[in-house]
C-alpha positions as CSV (number, residue, x, y, z in Angstrom):
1,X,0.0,0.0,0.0
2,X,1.1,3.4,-0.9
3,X,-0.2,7.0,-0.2
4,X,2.0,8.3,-2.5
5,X,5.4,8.0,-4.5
6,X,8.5,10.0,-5.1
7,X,9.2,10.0,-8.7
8,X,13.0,11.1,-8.4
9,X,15.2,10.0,-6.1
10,X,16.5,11.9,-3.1
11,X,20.2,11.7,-2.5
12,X,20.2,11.0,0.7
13,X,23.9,9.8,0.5
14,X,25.2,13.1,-0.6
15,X,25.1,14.0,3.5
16,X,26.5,10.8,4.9
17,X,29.2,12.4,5.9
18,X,27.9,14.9,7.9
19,X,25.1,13.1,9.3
20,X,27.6,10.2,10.2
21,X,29.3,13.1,12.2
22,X,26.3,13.9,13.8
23,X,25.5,10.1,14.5
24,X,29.1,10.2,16.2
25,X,28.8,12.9,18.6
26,X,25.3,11.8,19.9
27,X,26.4,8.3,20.1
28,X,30.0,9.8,22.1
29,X,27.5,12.4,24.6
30,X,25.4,9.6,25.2
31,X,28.2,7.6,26.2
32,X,29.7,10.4,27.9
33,X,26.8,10.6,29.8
34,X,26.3,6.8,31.3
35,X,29.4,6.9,32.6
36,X,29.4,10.0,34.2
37,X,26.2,10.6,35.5
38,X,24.8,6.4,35.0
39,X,21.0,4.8,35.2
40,X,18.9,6.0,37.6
41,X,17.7,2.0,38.3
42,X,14.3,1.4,39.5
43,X,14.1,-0.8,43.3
44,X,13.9,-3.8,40.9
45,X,17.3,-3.5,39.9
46,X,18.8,-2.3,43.5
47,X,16.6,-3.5,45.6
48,X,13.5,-2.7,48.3
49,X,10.7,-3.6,50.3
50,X,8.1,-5.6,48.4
51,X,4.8,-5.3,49.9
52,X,1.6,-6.6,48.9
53,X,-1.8,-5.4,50.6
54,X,-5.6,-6.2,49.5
55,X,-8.5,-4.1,49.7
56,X,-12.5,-5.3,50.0
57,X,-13.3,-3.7,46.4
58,X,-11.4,-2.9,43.4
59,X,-8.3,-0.6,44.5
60,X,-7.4,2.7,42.8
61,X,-4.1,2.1,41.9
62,X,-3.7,6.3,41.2
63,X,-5.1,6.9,44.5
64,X,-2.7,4.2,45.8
65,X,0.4,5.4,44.0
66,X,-0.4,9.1,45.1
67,X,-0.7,8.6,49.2
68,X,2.5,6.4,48.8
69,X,4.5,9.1,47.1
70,X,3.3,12.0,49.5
71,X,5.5,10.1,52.3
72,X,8.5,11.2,50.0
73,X,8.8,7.6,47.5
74,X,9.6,9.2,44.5
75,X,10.9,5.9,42.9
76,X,7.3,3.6,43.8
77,X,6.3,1.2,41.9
78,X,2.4,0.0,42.3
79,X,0.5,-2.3,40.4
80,X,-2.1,-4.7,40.8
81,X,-1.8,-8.3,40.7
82,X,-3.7,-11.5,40.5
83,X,-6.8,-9.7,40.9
84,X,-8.2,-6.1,41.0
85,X,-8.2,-5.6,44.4
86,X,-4.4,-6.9,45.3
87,X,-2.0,-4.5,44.9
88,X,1.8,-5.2,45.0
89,X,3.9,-2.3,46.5
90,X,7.8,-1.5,45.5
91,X,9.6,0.8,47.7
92,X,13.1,1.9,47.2
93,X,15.8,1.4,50.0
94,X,16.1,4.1,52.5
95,X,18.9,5.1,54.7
96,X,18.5,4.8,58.2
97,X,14.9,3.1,57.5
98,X,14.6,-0.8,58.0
99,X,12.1,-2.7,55.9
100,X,9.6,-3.6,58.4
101,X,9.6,0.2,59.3
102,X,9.0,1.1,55.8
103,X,6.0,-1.2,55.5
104,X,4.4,0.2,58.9
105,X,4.3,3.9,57.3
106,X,3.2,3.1,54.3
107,X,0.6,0.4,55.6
108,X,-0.9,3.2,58.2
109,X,-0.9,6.1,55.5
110,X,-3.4,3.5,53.4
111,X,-5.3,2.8,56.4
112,X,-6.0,6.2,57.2
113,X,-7.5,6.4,53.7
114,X,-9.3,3.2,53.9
115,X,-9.7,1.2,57.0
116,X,-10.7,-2.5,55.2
117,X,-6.8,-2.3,53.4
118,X,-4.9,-5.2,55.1
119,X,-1.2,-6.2,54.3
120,X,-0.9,-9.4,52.8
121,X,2.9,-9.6,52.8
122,X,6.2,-7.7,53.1
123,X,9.7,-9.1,52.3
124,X,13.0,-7.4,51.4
125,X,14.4,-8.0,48.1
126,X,18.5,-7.4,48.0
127,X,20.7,-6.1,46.2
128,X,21.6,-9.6,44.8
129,X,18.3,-10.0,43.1
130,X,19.0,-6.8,41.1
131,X,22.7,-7.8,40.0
132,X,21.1,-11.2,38.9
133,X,18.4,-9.0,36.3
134,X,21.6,-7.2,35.2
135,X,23.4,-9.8,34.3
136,X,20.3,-11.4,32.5
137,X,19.2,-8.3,30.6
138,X,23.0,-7.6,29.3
139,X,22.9,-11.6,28.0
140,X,19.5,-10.7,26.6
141,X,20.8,-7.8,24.5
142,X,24.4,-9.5,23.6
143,X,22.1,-12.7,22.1
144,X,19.9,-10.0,20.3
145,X,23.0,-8.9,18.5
146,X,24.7,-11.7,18.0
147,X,21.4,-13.4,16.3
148,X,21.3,-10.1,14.0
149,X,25.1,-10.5,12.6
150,X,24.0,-14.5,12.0
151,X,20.9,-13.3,10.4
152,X,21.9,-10.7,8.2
153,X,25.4,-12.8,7.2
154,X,23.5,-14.9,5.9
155,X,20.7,-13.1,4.7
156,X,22.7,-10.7,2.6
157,X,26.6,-10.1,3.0
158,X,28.6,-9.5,6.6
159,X,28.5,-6.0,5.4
160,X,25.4,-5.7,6.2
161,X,25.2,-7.1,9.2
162,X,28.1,-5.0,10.9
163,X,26.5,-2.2,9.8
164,X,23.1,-3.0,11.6
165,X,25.1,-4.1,14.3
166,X,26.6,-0.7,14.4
167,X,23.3,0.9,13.6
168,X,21.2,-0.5,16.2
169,X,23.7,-0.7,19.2
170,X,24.1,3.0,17.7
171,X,19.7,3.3,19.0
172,X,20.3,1.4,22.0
173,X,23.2,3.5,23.6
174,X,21.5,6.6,22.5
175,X,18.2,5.7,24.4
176,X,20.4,4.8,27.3
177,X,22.2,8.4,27.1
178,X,18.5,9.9,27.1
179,X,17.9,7.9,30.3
180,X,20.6,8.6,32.0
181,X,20.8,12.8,31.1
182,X,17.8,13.4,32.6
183,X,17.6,10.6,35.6
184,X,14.6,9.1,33.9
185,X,13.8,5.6,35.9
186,X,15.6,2.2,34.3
187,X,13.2,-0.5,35.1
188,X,12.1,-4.1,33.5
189,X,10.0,-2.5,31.5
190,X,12.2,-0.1,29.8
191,X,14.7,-3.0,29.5
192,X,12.1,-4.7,27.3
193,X,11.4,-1.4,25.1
194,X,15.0,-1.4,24.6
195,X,14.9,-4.8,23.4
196,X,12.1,-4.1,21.5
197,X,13.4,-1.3,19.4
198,X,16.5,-3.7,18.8
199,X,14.0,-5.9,16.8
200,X,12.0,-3.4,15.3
201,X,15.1,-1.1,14.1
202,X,16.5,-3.9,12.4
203,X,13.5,-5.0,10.8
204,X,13.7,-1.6,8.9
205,X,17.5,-2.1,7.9
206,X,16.7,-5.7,6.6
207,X,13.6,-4.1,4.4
208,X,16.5,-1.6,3.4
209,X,18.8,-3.7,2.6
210,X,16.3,-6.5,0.4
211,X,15.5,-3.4,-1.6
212,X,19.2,-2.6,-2.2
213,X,20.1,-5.8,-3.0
214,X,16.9,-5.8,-6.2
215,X,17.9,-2.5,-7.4
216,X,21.7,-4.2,-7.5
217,X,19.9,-6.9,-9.7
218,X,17.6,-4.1,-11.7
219,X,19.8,-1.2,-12.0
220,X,23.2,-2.5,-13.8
221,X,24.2,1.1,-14.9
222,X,23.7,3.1,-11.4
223,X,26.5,3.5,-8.6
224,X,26.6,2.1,-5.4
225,X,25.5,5.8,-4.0
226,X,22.7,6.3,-6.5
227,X,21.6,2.4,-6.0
228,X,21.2,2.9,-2.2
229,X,19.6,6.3,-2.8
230,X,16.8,4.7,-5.1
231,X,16.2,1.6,-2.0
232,X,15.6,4.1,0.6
233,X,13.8,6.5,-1.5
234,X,11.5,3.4,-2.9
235,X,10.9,2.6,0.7
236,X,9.7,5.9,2.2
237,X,6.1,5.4,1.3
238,X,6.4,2.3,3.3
239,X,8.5,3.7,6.1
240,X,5.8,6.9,6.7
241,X,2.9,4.7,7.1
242,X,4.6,1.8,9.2
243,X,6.1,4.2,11.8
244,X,3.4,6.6,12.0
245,X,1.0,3.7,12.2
246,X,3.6,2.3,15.7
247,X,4.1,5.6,17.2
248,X,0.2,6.4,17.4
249,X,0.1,3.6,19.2
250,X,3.1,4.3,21.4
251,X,1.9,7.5,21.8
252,X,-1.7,6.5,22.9
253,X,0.3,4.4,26.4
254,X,2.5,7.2,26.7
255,X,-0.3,9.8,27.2
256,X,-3.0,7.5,28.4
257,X,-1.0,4.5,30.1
258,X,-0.7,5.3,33.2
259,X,3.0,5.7,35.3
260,X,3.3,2.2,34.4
261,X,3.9,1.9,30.7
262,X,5.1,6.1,30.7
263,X,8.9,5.1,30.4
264,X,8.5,2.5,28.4
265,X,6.5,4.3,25.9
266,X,8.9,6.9,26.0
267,X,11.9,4.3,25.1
268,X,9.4,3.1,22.4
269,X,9.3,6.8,21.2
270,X,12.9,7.8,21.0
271,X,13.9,4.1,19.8
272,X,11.8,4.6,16.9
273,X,12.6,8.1,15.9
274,X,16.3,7.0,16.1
275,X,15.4,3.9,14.1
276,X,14.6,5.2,11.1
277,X,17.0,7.8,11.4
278,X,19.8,5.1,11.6
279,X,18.6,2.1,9.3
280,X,19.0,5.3,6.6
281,X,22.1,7.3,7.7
282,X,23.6,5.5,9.5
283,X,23.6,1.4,8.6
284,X,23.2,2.4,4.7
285,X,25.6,4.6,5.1
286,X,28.4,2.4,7.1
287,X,27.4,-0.5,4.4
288,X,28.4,1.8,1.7
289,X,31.4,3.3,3.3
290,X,32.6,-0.5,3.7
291,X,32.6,-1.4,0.0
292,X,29.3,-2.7,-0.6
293,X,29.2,-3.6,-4.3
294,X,26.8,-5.4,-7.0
295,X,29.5,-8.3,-6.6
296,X,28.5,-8.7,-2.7
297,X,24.9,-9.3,-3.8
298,X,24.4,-10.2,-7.3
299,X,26.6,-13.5,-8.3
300,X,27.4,-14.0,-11.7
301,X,26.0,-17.1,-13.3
302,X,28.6,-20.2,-13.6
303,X,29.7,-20.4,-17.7
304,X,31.0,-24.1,-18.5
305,X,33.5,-23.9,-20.8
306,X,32.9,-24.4,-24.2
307,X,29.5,-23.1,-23.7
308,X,28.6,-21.8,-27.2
309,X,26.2,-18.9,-25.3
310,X,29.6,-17.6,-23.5
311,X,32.0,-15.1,-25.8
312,X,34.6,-15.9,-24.2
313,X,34.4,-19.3,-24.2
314,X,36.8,-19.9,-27.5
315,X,33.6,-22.2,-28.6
316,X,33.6,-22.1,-32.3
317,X,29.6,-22.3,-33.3
């Protein structure tokens, strides 16, 4: 389906260069950035007092989150489970604050709200849970990338697949950088938007890339520039209506989700933006600086000799 078509195509690699440059010094502040100021982790990642209390009809979990956070949690996370009126209860560690005394303020703030709220159970979660959800999210993310570079090796050329690679670790440290600038919270769920842009960044690159490789096949005359040019240009029709389509959706959880799914929604939203942005100027743009050539792609047919169809055979017909 298309809305519309561009008849000529844009030369989008004319500014690869400078848009690489660009690329770069994000990519270096975001860096810059986790190390120096680092991920402002939720308490599922450092650790906290889990609580989980029950009311006698359907909780407000707004309400809920709101009387918590006026005792000075600004890092709470709430959310029901099992059924509408059980709510689970994440409080970040406090200094000078044991667990059980954390649950007792927090249980006698609800109660002054609502009498009928009764704590179901309260447990500390340490520090060892939330190096053990590091350690899987980082092997998450290394077998993402390691299962693109297979993919696209053998999908294409191992061109290609470094320059996804680059491309989309390229998203993923950039979404980090935004995190970690302004102190936005790192929880599960932004670790699974991350993951999530992974896929769908290089699902744009591979679309990308399949329509490089058929102009390779249809366009014998044009350059590598011009040839990449024409993919990406033939693809925008597509790239429009996919992503605009994905972030109205993103955009509906981010404004109407709830504290829950904000963050993650917001990962969703930069991950995108920056997905398209590098699947064009960035892992194009690294494929083409790395030789990429109709050779990679198109393999010449196999001529037996003597064949009396080949020139240069020697065949006398």
């Amino acid at each position: 389906m298309e809305f519309f078509r561009i008849r000529k195509d844009i030369p989008f690699m004319k500014y690869a260069l400078v848009l690489n440059a660009v690329s770069f010094i994000t990519f270096a502040l975001a860096v810059f950035f986790l190390f120096t100021r680092g991920l402002h982790l939720s308490v599922e990642f450092t650790g906290g007092t889990v609580m989980e209390v029950a009311y006698q009809q359907t909780a407000d979990i707004g309400k809920v989150r709101d009387k918590v956070a006026s005792l000075g949690y600004s890092d709470v996370v709430v959310q029901n489970f099992g059924t509408s009126r059980d709510v689970m209860i994440r409080l970040p560690v406090q200094k000078g604050v044991t667990s059980a005394q954390q649950s007792e303020q927090v249980l006698g703030a609800l109660k002054a709200e609502n009498p009928e709220v009764t704590l179901r159970r309260t447990e500390f979660v340490g520090p060892q849970v939330g190096e053990e959800l590091v350690h899987g999210g980082l092997m998450a993310l290394g077998m993402v990338v390691l299962g693109i570079v297979i993919y696209l090796a053998f999908r294409f050329e191992w061109k290609f697949g470094v320059a996804a690679v680059i491309a989309n670790l390229h998203d993923v440290v950039i979404i980090l950088g935004f995190f970690a600038f302004f102190q936005w919270e790192f929880s599960l769920a932004v670790l699974a938007g991350v993951l999530a842009v992974l896929g769908y960044s290089v699902n744009e690159s591979v679309v990308i890339f399949d329509r490089i490789r058929e102009a390779f096949r249809k366009f014998r005359k044009l350059s590598t520039h011009e040839v990449i040019d024409h993919a990406i240009t033939s693809t925008m029709s597509r790239t429009i209506i996919t992503h605009a389509s994905t972030e109205a959706m993103v955009l509906s959880m981010f404004f109407f989700g709830g504290p829950s799914l904000h963050y993650f929604a917001l990962a969703l939203t930069i991950g995108i933006l920056f997905g398209i942005y590098s699947s064009v100027f960035v892992a194009a743009a690294i494929a083409m600086w790395l030789g990429v050539k109709r050779e990679d792609l198109v393999k010449a047919p196999v001529r037996k000799e003597g064949d009396p169809n080949d020139p240069n055979s020697g065949a006398v017909v």
